[in-house]
N, C-alpha and C positions, 0 to 999 in steps of 0.2 A: 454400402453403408458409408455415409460422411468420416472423413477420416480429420482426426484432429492432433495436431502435433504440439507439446506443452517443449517450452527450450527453457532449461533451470529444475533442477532437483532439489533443490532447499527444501525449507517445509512448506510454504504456500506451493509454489509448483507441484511438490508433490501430492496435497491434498486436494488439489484443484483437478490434478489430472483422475486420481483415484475418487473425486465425485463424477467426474464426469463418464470413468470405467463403468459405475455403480448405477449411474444414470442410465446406459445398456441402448441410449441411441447414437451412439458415433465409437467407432474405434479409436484407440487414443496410446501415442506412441510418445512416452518422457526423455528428454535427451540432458543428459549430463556430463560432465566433464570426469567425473572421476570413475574408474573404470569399477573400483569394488563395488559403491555406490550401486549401478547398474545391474550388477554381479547379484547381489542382494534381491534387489526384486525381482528379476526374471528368474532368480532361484528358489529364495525364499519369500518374495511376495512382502517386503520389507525394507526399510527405510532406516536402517538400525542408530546412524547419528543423528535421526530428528526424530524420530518415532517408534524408538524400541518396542516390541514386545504388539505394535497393530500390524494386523495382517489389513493388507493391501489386496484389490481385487486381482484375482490372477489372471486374468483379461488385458491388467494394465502391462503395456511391454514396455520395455528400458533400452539406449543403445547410447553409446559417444558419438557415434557417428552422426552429425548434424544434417549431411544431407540426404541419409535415411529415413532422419523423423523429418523432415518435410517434404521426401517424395511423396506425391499427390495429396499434401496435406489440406485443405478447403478453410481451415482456423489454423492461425498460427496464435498459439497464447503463450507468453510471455512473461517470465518469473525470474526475472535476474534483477541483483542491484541497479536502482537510478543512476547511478552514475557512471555505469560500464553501459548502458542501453547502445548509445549512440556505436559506440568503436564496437560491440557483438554484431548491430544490425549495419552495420558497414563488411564486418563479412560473412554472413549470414545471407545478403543480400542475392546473389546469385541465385539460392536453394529454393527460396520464395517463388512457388507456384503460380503463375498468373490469375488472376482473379481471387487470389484467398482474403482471407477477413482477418487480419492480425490483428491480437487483444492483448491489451496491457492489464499486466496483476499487479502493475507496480506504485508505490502510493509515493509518489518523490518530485521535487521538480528541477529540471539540468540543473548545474552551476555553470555560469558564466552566459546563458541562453534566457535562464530564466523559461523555460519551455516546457509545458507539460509532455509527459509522458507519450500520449497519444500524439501532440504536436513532433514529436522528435520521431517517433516513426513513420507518420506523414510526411515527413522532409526526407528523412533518408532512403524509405521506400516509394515514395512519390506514388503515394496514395491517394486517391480521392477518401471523400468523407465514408462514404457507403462500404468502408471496405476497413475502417478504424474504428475498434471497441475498447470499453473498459468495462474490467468487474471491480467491483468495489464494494465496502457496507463493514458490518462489525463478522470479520470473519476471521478469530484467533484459530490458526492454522490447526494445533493439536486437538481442538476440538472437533476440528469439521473429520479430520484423519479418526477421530474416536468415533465418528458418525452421531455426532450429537447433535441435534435440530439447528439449524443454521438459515439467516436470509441472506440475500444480495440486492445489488443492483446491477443493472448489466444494460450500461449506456451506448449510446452508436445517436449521430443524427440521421442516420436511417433508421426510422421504426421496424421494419422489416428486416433487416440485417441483426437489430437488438431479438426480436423475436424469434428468429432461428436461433441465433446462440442460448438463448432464452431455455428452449425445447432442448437442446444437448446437453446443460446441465443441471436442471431438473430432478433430482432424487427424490428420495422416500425423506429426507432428512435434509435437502438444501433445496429451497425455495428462491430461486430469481426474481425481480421485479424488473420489468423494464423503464426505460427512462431515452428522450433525445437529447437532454442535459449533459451534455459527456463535460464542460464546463466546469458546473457544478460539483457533478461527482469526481470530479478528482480533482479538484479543491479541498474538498471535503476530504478526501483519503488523505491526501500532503501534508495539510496545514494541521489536522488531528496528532500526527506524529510531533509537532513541533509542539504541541500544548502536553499531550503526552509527558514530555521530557519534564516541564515545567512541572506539572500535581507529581511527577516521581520525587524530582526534588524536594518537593516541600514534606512528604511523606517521609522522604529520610530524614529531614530536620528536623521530625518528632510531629508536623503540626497533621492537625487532624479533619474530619469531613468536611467543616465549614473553607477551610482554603482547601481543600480538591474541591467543591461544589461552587466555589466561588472562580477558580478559575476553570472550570469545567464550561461555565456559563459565560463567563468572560471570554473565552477560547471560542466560543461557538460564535459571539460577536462577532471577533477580527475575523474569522473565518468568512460570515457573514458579508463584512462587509468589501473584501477584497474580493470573492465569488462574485457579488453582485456589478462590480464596475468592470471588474470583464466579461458584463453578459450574461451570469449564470441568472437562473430562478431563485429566487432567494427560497420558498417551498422546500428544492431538494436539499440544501440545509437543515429542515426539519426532519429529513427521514433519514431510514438506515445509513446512505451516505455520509452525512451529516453527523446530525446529534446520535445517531445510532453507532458509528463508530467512532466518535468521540467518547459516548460513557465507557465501550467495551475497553478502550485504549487504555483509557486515563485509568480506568478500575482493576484490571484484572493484573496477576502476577507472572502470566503468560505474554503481555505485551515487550518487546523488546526497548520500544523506548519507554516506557515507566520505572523498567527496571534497570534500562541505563540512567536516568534521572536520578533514580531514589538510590543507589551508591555513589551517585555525584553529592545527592545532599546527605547521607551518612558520614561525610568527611574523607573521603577517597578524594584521590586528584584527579583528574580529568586522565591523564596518562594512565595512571592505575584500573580506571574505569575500565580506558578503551583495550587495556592489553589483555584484562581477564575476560570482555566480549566478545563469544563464540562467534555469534549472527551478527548482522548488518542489524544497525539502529539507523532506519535513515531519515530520521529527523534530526540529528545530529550534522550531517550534511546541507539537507533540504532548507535547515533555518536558514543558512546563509540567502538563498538562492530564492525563498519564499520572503525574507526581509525586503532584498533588491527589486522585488515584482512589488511588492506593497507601495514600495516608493516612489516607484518607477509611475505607478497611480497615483499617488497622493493620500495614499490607504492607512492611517495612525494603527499599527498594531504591537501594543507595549508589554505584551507577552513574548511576542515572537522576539523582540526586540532585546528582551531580556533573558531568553534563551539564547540568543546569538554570542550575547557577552559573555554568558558562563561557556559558554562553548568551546568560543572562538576568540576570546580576549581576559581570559583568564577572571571575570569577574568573580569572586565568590557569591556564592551562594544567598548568604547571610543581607549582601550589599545590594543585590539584585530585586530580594524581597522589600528592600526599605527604600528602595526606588520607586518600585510597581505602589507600596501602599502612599508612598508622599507624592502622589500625583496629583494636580488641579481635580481641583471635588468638580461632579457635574452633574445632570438628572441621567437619569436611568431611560432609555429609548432603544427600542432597538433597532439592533444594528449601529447604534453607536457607542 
């Protein structure tokens, strides 16, 4: 049986690993750093700091020890913060089985690189393309762990390679879609976190569906249009990658970045925000790093841009909105 190793116990790691337990075609071995953590599910089949009270398949096995869960592993997938990616798969590297197919869960892009996710494991494990995936789409963790109907996407420029990973996770309740877009989709996963933050804010300021709808669309733009100049299809924009995890972000109270937004625009400081968030928001980071790419194109993205500032330059709130609406008026087209 294909053996699959997930490195990251958070909540997507773990809910990713326990679909693809549930899914009952690959054994599937979760590696974490924290020893209780581990303790928890191989005992009680539980996630108790991200998922109290769901039982996890008992099939899924839990260890610290990292080059356990990649002995003979064939998938490496991958569920750690963007921005630790690089210095984990730097030592990590050794453990990585010849030929295996490493896949990123992670929606983020380097600081300082400018480099998607999949690009950053490709350099550091000197990978060919056939051998790097992404899952991606509207997949808020605690629902997929509750076994609630869920899609994906699960991109690779090997069609082949997407469709095996395709077939192992597969459930009763999580449907994959394949795609060679790897580009696309994870554009589409990054850039959604950084608009995310954006409708959180404006929902704390009191304002209601017409600005979440308005930048929800406007978000799917600049998305849009920085996807497209490096490459992407502009198509996987319109699906689950795309605008599919764009509404689920921007809408639900389960999103990490919405709801770091929306107590950034309730009047909290940015300090205050960051010190009472449990989880990673990694649009919060990722603007920077997703602004720099835009530019580095020639990409106008005045969302992203105006996340940046409340972020990362202290702009309030208030000043950021009356920037974004006193812009040069211009026709509506898309993609621009």
């Amino acid at each position: 049986m294909t053996k699959v190793a997930v490195l990251g116990s958070g909540s997507w790691g773990t809910a990713f690993a326990n679909v693809v337990a549930d899914a009952g075609a690959a054994r599937v071995t979760l590696w974490g750093r924290r020893a209780e953590v581990v303790d928890a599910i191989n005992e009680r089949h539980e996630n108790p700091g991200y998922f109290p009270g769901i039982t996890l398949n008992p099939g899924l096995r839990a260890t610290t020890d990292v080059a356990q869960a990649l002995a003979g592993a064939e998938f490496v997938v991958i569920a750690v913060p963007s921005q630790t990616l690089r210095a984990n798969l730097t030592e990590w590297k050794r453990h990585v089985e010849p030929g295996a197919v490493v896949v990123s869960l992670m929606k983020g892009i380097e600081l300082g690189t400018s480099r998607r996710m999949s690009e950053v494991a490709a350099e550091v494990l000197e990978l060919p393309d056939d051998r790097v995936a992404v899952v991606s789409g509207p997949n808020l963790a605690r629902e997929i762990a509750e076994r609630q109907p869920a899609t994906a996407v699960v991109a690779c420029r090997d069609e082949d390679t997407a469709v095996r990973l395709q077939h192992i996770c597969k459930s009763a309740y999580f449907r994959p879609y394949t795609t060679t877009d790897i580009v696309g989709v994870e554009l589409g996963g990054a850039v959604k976190n950084v608009i995310a933050l954006a409708v959180g804010v404006a929902v704390g300021m009191g304002f209601g569906d017409n600005a979440k709808a308005s930048l929800i669309t406007r978000g799917l733009a600049e998305t849009v249009r920085l996807a497209v100049s490096l490459g992407a299809d502009e198509h996987t924009l319109a699906g689950l990658a795309g605008m599919g995890d764009l509404v689920a972000t921007c809408s639900s109270p389960l999103s990490r970045n919405r709801t770091f937004g929306e107590r950034l625009g309730s009047g909290l400081t940015l300090a205050e925000v960051v010190a009472e968030t449990r989880q990673t928001a990694e649009g919060v980071k990722s603007s920077e790093s997703v602004l720099a790419l835009a530019r580095a194109n020639d990409v106008d993205m005045p969302i992203t841009e105006a996340v940046v500032e409340m972020m990362h330059e202290n702009l309030p709130p208030a000043e950021a909105l009356l920037r974004f609406m006193s812009r040069s008026a211009k026709p509506e087209r898309y993609g621009v």
